[in-house]
C-alpha positions, 0 to 999 in steps of 0.5 A: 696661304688660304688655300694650303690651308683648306687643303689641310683643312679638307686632309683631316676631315677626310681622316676624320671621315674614314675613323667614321666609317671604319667604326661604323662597320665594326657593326657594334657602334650602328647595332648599339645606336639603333638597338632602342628603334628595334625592341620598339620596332624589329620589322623596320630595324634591318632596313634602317641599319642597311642605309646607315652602312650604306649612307656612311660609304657612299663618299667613300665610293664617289672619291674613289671614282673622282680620283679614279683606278689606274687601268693597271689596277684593273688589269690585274688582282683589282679586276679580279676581285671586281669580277668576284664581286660582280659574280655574285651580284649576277648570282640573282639570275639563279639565286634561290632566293634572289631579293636576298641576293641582291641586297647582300651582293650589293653590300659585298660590292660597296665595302670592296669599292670602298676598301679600294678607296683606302688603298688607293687614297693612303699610304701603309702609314696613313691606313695603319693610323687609321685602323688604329685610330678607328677601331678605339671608340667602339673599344673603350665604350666596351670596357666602359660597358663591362665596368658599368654594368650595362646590360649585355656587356658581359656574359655572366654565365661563361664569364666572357666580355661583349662589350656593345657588340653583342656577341664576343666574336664580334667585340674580339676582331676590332681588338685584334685589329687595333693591337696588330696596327699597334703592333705595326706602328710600333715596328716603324718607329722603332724602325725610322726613330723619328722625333718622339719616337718614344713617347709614341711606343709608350702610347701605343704600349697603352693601346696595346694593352687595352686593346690585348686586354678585352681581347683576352676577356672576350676569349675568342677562339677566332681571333686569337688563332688569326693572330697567330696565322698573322704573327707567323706571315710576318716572321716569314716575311720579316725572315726573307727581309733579313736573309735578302739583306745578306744575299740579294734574291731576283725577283723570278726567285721570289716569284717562282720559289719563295711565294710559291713555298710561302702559299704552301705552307699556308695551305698545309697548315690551313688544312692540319688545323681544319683537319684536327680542328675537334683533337686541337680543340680538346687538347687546348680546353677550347669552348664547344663553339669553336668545334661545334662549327665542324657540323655546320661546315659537313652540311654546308658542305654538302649544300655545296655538292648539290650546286657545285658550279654557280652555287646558291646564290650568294647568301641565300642557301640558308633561307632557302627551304630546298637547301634542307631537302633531306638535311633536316637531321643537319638542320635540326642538331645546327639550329641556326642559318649560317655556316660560321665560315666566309669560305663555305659562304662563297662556295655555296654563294657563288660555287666553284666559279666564285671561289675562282674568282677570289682565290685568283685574286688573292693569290695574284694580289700577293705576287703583285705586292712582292717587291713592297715586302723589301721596299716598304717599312712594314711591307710585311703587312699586305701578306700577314693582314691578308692571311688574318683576315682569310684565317678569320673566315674561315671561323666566322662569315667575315667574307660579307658587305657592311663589315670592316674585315671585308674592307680590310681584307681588300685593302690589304690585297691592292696595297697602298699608296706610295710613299718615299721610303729609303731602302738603308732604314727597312728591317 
């Protein structure tokens, strides 16, 4: 009895644990806790928000290796993104700016271990709990903060919310993040019908509501064009389902025909919006931000060209004098040091050998979660958030250590763990 008891006991505080972390890396909660240090001391603030991040992910890591990766993991997409990560940790060997490097590569490695953890410890439902559950502090502590007054919550001159996360693209993911896994959650008890499911729809009615509203009064362009992307994976996911249910397909027709034609739509209308991205924009009234980034990823491209294999080093190419060599004109008219896409990130940090990496295990990722579409109430998931987050970065530099995309991304990719799902109840 005792000892059922601690096992219990020790369940919920491991998923108090990961609502921590999985807050913490939303950035705004560690940014806003150590905001008064850095107008007192700016120097030491980046070091004290590294060891935060780091301190809350170490547990994360050490029960990952205690419960170990199963070697069929490794020999697969799981390997992949490890030799991705490790990649770019070598990137310091010819990194233009190596102590750079190493920090950030180091970071890009413990949120991906860390990501490996979640899938490997929870199932779907258990994730999905728990990226709801995590993502609602640091959001009604924002809706708290535009009602109050507090400083910098609110943007009074464009007339956008900020919340505690300093910047409207930084407040609009937790948002979108916590009304998707609503959204899932919704669609699984409406699926099973459990007892009180009601109650639970109308709960989750409210958090949707709350959450979609600060995500519209953020008025990001990003994340709301990576729900879109996710909203369309899911109904072709859930289209298959549907059509599988009436005519069964072979598991060689899903790998050689249905994934292939999904991966190609994606790519088409991947490239139809970058391609038009300034003529959409203009049509849709969207804010000189969203457009403006077309310069940043011109030079980013260029920096690209001129090390087109093993790259700048990760994350170091904007603090490099040499990546401005005779792009001072781009320089000048950006005014600033990132490329606002996870995409252009990895092709300048790591060239097209780290792109390699990663695509490889993206793509392969999601031949390995196929059969999960049919098998798993809200299989859907895996695919739509993977091509949330990927759709994200190509906006915003989401691609990074200490953030919750990156882990949710990666936890997306390798799945979750199994659970006994009957076949006769999945819609």
């Amino acid at each position: 009895m005792f000892n059922a008891k601690s096992h219990q006991i020790l369940k919920w505080l491991e998923y108090l644990y990961v609502v921590v972390v999985l807050g913490f890396l939303t950035q705004g909660p560690v940014l806003k806790i150590w905001e008064a240090s850095g107008q007192i001391n700016a120097g030491i603030i980046n070091t004290t928000k590294f060891a935060t991040y780091l301190v809350v992910q170490v547990p994360a890591i050490v029960l990952l290796f205690r419960r170990g990766i199963n070697k069929s993991m490794l020999f697969g997409p799981v390997g992949a993104l490890l030799a991705f990560c490790a990649w770019m940790f070598l990137s310091i060997f010819w990194s233009t700016f190596s102590s750079y490097s190493l920090v950030e590569s180091f970071t890009l490695m413990v949120t991906c271990l860390a990501g490996l953890y979640i899938a490997r410890s929870f199932t779907l439902l258990q994730q999905l709990t728990l990226f709801l559950v995590a993502m609602q502090p640091g959001l009604i502590v924002s809706w708290y903060a535009v009602r109050n007054n507090w400083t910098g919550a609110v943007n009074f001159d464009e007339n956008y919310w900020i919340g505690i996360y300093f910047n409207r693209n930084s407040l609009a993911p937790p948002a979108a993040l916590g009304l998707l896994a609503a959204g899932a959650l919704g669609w699984i008890l409406l699926v099973r019908r459990p007892k009180y499911w009601l109650l639970g729809v109308l709960i989750l009615t409210d958090v949707i509501i709350l959450n979609l509203g600060l995500l519209i009064r953020s008025k990001s362009s990003t994340s709301l064009g990576a729900i879109v992307v996710f909203l369309f994976v899911w109904a072709f996911w859930s289209g298959v389902r549907w059509i599988n249910r009436r005519r069964m397909f072979t598991f060689e027709q899903l790998r050689q025909i249905i994934y292939p034609g999904f991966l190609f739509v994606l790519i088409v209308l991947t490239w139809f919006s970058l391609r038009f991205q300034e003529s959409l924009s203009r049509v849709f009234k969207s804010n000189v931000d969203f457009n403006g980034r077309t310069m940043l990823w011109k030079f980013s491209w260029s920096g690209f060209l001129d090390r087109p294999i093993l790259g700048w080093g990760w994350f170091s190419a904007w603090h490099t004098p040499n990546f401005f060599h005779e792009r001072d004109y781009w320089w000048a008219l950006t005014s600033t040091t990132w490329s606002h896409s996870g995409v252009m990130d990895v092709l300048l940090g790591g060239g097209i050998i780290g792109a390699g990496l990663l695509i490889l295990a993206i793509l392969w990722s999601g031949a390995r979660q196929l059969e999960r579409v049919f098998t798993q109430t809200a299989g859907q998931w895996a695919f739509a958030a993977t091509w949330f987050v990927i759709a994200a970065s190509t906006q915003e530099s989401f691609i990074v250590g200490n953030h919750f995309l990156w882990l949710l991304l990666v936890a997306s990719m390798v799945g979750s763990r199994d659970e006994p799902v009957s076949r006769e109840n999945l819609n």
